[in-house]
N, C-alpha and C positions, 0 to 999 in steps of 0.2 A: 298127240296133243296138238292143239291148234294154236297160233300162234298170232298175234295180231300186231300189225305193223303200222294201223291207224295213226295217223296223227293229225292234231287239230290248231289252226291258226286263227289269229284274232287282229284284225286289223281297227287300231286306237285314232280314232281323229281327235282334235284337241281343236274346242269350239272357240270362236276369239272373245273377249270379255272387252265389256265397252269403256273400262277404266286402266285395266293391266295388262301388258303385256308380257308373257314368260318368253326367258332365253334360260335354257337348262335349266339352275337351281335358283334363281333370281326375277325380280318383279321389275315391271318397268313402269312408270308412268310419268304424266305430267300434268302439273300446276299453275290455273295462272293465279295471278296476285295481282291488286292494281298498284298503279307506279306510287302511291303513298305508302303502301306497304313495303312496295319492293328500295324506298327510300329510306324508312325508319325502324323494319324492321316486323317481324309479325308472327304468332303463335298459331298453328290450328292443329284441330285433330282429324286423321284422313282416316275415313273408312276402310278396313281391309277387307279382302274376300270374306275371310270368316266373321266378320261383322267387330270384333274389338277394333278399337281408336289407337293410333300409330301419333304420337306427340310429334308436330314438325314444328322448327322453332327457331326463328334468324334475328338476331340483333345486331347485324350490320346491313349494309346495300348489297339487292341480293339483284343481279344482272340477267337478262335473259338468256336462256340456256346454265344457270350453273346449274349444279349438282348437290343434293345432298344424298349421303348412302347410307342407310339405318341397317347394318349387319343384323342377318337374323329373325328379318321381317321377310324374308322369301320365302319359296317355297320348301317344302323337303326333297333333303338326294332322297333318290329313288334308290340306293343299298343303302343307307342308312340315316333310316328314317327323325334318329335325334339333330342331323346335322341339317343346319336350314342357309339357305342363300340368302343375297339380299337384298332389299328395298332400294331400288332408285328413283328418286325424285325430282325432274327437271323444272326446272322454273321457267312461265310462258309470262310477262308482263304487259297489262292490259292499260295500255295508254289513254290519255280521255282524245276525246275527239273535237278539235277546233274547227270552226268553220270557215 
């Protein structure tokens, strides 16, 4: 009997995507807003990879660099695929420009 001891490897690159960045199970990005929104507050809806709308939504003063985390909106673990990471979302504030 012949016996075969073949075996086969697969090397995975993960392409970078112009809006999200992955770390493990979780999404990264960032928003900016301009400084009246980031004053008074402001609703949008962010497109995800798979095309449905992610609700973001601040009724206070929202500072450059905070954070909001939407559990759930990342990606899937890789063993188990019902369990999802989650959506971070950094705030970038677009100041107006004085001359």
């Amino acid at each position: 009997a012949v016996v075969s001891t073949q075996s086969t490897g697969f090397k995975v690159k993960t392409l970078r995507h112009g809006i999200f960045e992955r770390s493990g199970d979780n999404l990264y990005t960032n928003v900016t807003v301009s400084l009246q929104e980031a004053l008074v507050g402001f609703e949008m809806v962010l497109k995800h990879l798979d095309g449905h709308g992610v609700p973001v939504k601040r009724e206070k003063v929202t500072w450059p660099g905070a954070t909001i985390v939407k559990k759930g909106e990342g990606m899937p673990n890789f063993d188990d695929r019902n369990k999802l990471g989650s959506l971070f979302i950094t705030f970038d504030i677009k100041f107006p420009r004085g001359e």
